[in-house]
C-alpha positions in Angstrom: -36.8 101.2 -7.2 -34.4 99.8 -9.7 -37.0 100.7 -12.7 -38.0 103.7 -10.9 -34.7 105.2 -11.2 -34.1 104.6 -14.9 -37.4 106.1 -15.6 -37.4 108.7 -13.1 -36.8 111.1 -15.2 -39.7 110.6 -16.7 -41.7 109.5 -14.2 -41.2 113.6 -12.7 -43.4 114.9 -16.0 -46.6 112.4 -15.3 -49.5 113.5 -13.0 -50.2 111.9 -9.9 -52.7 109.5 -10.8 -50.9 108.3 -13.8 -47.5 108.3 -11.6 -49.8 105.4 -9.7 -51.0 103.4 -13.1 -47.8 102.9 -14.5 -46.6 102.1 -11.0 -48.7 99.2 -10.6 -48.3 98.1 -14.1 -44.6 97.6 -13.4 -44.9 96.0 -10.7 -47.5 93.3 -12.0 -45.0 92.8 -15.0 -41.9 92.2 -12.8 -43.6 89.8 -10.7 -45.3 88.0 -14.0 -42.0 87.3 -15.5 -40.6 85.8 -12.1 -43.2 83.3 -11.9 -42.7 82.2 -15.8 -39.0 81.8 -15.2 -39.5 79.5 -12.0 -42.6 77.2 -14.0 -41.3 74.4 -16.1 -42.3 74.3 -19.9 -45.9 72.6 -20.4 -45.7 68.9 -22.0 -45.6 68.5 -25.3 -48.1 66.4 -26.6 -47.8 64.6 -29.8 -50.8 62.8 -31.5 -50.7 59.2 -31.7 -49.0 57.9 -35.4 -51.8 57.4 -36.9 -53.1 60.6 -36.9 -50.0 62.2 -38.1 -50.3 63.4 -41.8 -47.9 61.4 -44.1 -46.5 64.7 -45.9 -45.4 66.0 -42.2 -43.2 62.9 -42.3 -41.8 63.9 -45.2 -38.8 66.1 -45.0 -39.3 69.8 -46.6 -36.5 71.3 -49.0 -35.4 73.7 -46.2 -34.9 70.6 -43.7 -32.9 69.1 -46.4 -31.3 72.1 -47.1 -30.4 72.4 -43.0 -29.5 68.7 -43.4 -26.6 69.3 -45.8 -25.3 71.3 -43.2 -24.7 69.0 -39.9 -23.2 72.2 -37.6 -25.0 75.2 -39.3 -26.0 76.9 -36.0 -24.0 74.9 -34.2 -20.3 75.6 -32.5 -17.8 73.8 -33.8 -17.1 70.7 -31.5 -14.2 68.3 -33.0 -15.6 64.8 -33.4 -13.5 61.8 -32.9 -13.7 59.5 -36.2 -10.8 56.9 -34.5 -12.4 53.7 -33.8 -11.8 51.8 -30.4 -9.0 49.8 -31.9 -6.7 52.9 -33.0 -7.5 54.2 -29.6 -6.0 51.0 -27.9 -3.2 50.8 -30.2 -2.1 54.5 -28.9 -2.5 54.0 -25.7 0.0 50.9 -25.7 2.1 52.7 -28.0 1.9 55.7 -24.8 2.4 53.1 -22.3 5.7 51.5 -24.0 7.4 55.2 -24.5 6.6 55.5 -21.1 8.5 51.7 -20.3 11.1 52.6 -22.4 14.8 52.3 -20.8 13.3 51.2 -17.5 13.6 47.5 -16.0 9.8 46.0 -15.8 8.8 43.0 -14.0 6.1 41.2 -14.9 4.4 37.9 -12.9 4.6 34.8 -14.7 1.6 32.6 -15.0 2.8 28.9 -14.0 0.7 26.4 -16.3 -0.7 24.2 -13.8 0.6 20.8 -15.9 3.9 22.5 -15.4 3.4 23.1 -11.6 2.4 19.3 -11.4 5.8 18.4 -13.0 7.5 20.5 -10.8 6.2 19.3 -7.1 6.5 15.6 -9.0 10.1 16.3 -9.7 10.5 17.5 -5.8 9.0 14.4 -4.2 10.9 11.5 -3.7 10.2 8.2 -1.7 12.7 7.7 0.9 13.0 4.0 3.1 14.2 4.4 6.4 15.8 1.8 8.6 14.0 2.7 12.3 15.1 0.5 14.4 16.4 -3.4 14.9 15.5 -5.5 17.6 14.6 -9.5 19.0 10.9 -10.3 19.4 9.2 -12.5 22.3 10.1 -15.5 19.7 14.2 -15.0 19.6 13.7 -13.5 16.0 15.6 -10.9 14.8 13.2 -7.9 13.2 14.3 -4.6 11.5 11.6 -1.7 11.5 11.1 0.5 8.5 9.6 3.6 7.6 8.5 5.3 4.2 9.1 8.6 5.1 9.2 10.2 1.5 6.1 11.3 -0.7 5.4 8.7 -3.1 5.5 4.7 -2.4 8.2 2.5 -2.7 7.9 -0.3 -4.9 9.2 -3.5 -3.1 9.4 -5.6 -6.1 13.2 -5.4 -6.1 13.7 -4.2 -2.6 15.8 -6.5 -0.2 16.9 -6.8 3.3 20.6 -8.0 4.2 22.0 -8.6 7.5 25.2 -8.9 8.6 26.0 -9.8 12.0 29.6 -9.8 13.3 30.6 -8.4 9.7 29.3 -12.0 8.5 26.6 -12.4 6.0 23.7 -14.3 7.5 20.9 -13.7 5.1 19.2 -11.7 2.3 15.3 -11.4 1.6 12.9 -10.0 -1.0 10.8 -7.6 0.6 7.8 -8.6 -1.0 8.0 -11.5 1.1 8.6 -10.4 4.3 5.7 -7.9 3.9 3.1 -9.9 1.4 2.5 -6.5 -0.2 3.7 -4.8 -3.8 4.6 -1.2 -2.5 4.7 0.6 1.0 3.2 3.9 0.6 4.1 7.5 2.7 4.4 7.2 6.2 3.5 3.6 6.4 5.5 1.3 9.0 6.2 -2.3 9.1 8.4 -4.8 11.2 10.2 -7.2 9.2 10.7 -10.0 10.9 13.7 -13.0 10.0 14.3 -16.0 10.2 17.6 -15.8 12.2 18.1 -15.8 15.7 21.3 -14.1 17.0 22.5 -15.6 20.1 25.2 -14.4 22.7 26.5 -10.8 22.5 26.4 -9.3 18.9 26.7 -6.6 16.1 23.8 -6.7 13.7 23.8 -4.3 10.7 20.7 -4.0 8.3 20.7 -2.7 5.4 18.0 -2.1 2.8 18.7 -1.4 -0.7 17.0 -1.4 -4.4 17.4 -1.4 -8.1 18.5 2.0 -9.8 14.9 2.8 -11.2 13.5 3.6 -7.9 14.9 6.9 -6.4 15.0 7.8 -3.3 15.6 11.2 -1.5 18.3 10.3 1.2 19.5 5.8 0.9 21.9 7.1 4.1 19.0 6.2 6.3 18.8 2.7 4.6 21.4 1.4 6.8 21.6 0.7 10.5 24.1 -1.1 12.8 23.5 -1.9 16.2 24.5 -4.5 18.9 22.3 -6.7 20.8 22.0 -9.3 23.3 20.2 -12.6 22.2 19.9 -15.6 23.7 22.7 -17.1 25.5 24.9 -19.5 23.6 24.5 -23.3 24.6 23.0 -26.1 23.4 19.5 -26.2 22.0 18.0 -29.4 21.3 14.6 -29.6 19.2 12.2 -32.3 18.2 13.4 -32.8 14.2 10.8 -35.7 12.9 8.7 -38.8 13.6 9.7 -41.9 12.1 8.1 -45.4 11.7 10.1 -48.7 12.4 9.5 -51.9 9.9 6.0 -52.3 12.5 5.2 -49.3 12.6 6.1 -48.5 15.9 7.1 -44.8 16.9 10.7 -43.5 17.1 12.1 -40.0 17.7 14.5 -38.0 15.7 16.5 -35.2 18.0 18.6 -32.5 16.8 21.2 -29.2 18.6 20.7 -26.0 16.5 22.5 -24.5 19.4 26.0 -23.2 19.1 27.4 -25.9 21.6 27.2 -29.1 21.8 25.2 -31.3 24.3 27.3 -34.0 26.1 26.7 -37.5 26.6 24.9 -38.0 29.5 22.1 -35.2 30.1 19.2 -36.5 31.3 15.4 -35.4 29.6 12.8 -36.0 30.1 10.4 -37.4 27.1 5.9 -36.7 27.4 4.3 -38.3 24.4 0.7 -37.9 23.8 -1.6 -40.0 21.3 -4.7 -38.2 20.3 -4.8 -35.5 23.0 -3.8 -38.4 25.5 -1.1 -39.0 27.3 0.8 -42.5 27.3 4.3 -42.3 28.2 6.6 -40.5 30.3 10.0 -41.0 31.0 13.9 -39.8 31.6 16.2 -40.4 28.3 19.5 -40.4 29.4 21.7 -39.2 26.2 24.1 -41.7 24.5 26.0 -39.5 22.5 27.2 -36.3 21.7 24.6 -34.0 20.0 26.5 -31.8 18.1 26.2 -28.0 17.2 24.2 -26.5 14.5 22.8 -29.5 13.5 25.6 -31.5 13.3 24.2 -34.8 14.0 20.8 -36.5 14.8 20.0 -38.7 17.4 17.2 -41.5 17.5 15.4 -41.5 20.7 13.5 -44.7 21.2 10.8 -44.5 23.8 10.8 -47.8 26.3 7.5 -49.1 25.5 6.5 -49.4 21.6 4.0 -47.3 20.5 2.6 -49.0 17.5 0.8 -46.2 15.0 -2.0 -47.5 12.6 -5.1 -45.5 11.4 -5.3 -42.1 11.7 -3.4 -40.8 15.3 -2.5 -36.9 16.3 0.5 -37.9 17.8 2.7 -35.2 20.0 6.2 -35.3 21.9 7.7 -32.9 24.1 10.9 -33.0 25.7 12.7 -31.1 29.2 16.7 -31.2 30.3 16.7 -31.6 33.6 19.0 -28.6 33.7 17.8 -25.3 32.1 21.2 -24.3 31.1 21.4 -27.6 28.6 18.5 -26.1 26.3 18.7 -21.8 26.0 15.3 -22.0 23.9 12.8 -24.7 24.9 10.2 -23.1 22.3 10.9 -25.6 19.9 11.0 -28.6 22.2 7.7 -29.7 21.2 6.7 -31.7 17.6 2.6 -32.5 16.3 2.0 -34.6 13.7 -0.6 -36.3 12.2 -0.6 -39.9 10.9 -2.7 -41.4 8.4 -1.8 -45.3 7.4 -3.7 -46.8 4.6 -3.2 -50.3 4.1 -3.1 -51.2 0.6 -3.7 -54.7 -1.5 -3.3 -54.2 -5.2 -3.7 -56.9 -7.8 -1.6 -57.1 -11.4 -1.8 -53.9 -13.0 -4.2 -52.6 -10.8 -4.3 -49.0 -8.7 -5.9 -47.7 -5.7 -6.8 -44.3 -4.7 -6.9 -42.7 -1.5 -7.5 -39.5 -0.2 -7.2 -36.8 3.0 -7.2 -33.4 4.4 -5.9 -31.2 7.1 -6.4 -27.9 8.1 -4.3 -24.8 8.5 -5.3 -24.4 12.4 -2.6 -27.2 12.5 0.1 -25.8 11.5 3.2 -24.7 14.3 3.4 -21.0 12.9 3.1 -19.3 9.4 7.1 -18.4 9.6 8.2 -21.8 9.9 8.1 -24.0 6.5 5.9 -27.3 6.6 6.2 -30.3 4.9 3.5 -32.9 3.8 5.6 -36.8 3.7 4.6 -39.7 1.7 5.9 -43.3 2.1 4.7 -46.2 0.6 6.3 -49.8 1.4 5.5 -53.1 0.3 6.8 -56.6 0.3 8.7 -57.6 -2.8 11.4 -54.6 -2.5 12.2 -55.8 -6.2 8.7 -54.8 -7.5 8.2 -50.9 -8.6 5.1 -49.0 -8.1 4.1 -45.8 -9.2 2.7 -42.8 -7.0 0.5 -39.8 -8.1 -0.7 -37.1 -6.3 -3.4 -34.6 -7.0 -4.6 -31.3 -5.1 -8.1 -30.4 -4.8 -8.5 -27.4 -6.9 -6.2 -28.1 -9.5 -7.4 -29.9 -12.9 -3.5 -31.6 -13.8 -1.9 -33.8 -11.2 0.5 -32.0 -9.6 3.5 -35.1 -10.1 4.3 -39.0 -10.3 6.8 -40.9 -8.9 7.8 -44.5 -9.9 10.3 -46.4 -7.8 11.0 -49.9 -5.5 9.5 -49.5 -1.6 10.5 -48.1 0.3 9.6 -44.8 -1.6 9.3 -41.2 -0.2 7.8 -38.1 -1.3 8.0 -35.2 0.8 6.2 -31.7 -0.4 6.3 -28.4 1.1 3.1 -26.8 2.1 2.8 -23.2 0.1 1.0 -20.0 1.2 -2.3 -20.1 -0.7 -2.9 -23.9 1.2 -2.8 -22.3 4.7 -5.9 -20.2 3.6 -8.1 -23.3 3.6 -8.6 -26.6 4.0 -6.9 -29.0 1.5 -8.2 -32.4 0.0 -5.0 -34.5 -1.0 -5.7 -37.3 -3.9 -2.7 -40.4 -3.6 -3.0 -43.2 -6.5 -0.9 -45.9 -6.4 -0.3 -48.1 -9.7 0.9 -51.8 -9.9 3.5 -51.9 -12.4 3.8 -55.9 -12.2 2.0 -58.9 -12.3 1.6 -59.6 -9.3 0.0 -58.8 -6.5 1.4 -56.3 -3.6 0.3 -55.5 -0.6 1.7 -53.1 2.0 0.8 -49.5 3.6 0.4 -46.2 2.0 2.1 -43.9 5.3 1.2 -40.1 5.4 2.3 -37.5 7.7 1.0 -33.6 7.7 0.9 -30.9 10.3 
């Protein structure tokens, strides 16, 4: 209808039957160009490169020509020349006028060596004084903590106590504990030789050299009162000694804080080799004084003559309870070894023994290994050595007139095993001696 009316005009002057021609003929031309504006262009197929001529590779004068001309057809379109560089550089520049006169904050980055510093700088060991207290044994322990972050070095760490305001002791912590440092939230008992008796104010205090740091040394320092044993008498079995025959005598002693009066009554058990053979009431001659202010020599009725090598063990009971407040140390083991010994002019002997550590009373109480060597002619010298199993030197030599005595305390690393004991005695003279080589050990 739309091209009917533009040509109607001239549509009015045709005949009929042409009117009916050009009719169709429109309409076959409209609906032509609808489908060719719908289709998509046909593929364009280019021969492969070999069979393209060289000179259609070659550029003609008028493509040159064009060439010169980048835009010729073209709209004008402004083209960016800045690289990505000059862009960055305006955009900060953007950025900073827009920062400028405001307050920015920006986060800082913590290097992580100097976050390690930092938390280094913060933690801190720090010893703590739990609690003090008497064990089973009578003996007076102090419990510590490492509450802190690092571990404490107890090289030059020590414990003192003071009990009634009095000094009664100060010890290395490295000893107590057998170890070089106590690490974060480790706890240990410290437990001391001393043994507070009667009604009493003990303070502990712990303390160290300047080059260890600590976050709070307050805590280092606690006082407290307790009740120990009652204060009397205690009477203990000191030594074993040997008469000119050899026979057995026993050496008493009070470590109480009162004396025991002449009078009390024990009773005396000794036992030879896991045996007994004697039993009797002692009835005390004298005094035994306080803290070990005398000794007393107990001689059992029937001799007891000691010769080869005998366990020998004494124990003793007052009659009344009250006369002994801690009967734990009432008892006394030794072994005895006698060697008898004949030795010509400038000659030498050698002997030798053991023992082992399953013998020893207790760990916290110091032993002793005794030497005595006697022989007739008391003018005559003679010289002992001694050598330890283990060790290439000898450990020392002793020269003097009999009766001689050596006595040597039994260290840590010799409770780990059993020890081999080398004794040589030398014959300074010409002459010949004879008498007995006497050795006592746990």
């Amino acid at each position: 209808m739309r091209y009917f009316g533009h040509l109607g005009g001239f549509i009015l002057l045709m005949s009929k039957k042409v009117r009916g021609i050009v009719a169709t003929s429109i309409l076959l031309i409209s609906c032509v160009g609808q489908v060719a504006i719908q289709s998509p262009p046909p593929p364009i197929v280019q021969p492969p490169f070999s069979e393209i001529p060289s000179e259609s590779l070659s550029p003609s004068p008028e493509d040159l020509s064009s060439n010169d001309k980048p835009n010729q057809g073209l709209p004008d379109i402004p083209i960016n020349e800045k690289g990505e560089e000059e862009e960055k550089v305006e955009t900060d520049k953007k950025i900073e006028a827009g920062l400028e006169g405001r307050e920015v904050f920006f986060p800082v980055i913590e290097e992580e060596t100097e976050k390690e510093d930092r938390l280094a700088s913060l933690a801190h060991a720090d010893l703590r004084v739990n609690d003090i207290f008497i064990d089973s044994k009578k003996k007076l322990v102090v419990s510590i903590t490492n509450i802190g972050e690092t571990p404490i070095p107890l090289e030059t760490g020590k414990l003192n106590i003071l009990i009634d305001g009095t000094s009664k002791g100060s010890y290395h912590l490295k000893n107590l504990l057998k170890q070089p440092v106590l690490l974060p939230q480790e706890s240990h008992s410290l437990i001391t030789p001393l043994t507070p008796k009667g009604h009493r104010e003990i303070q502990a205090h712990i303390d160290f050299s300047p080059e260890v740091k600590e976050l709070n040394k307050e805590n280092n320092l606690l006082k407290k009162v307790l009740e120990g044993p009652p204060i009397g008498p205690d009477i203990m079995v000191k030594d074993f000694q040997l008469t000119e025959d050899l026979n057995l005598t026993i050496l008493l002693s009070n470590v109480g804080e009162s004396d025991l009066w002449r009078g009390t009554t024990i009773r005396v058990r000794i036992h030879v080799n896991n045996r007994l053979i004697s039993e009797f009431d002692h009835l005390v001659s004298e005094t035994l004084k306080a803290n070990l202010g005398n000794h007393y020599i107990l001689h059992p009725p029937y001799q007891i003559r000691i010769s080869g090598i005998l366990r020998v063990s004494v124990s003793i009971f007052p009659k009344l309870t009250s006369n002994d407040i801690q009967p734990e140390n009432n008892t006394l083991r030794r072994t005895f070894i006698i060697f008898p010994f004949r030795i010509g002019p400038q000659g030498r002997e050698e002997f030798s023994f053991s023992f082992s550590p399953h013998l020893l009373r207790s760990k916290d109480s110091p032993e002793k290994i005794k030497v005595e060597a006697r022989w007739e002619g008391f003018g005559f010298p003679l010289r002992l050595s001694f050598k330890k199993t283990g060790i290439q030197k000898g450990i020392s030599a002793f020269q003097g007139k009999s009766p001689m005595k050596v006595e040597f305390p039994i260290l840590v690393e010799d409770i780990q095993d059993e020890n081999v004991w080398n004794i040589l005695i030398s014959n300074l003279i010409d002459q010949r001696v004879e008498g007995h080589l006497i050795i006592q050990h746990p």
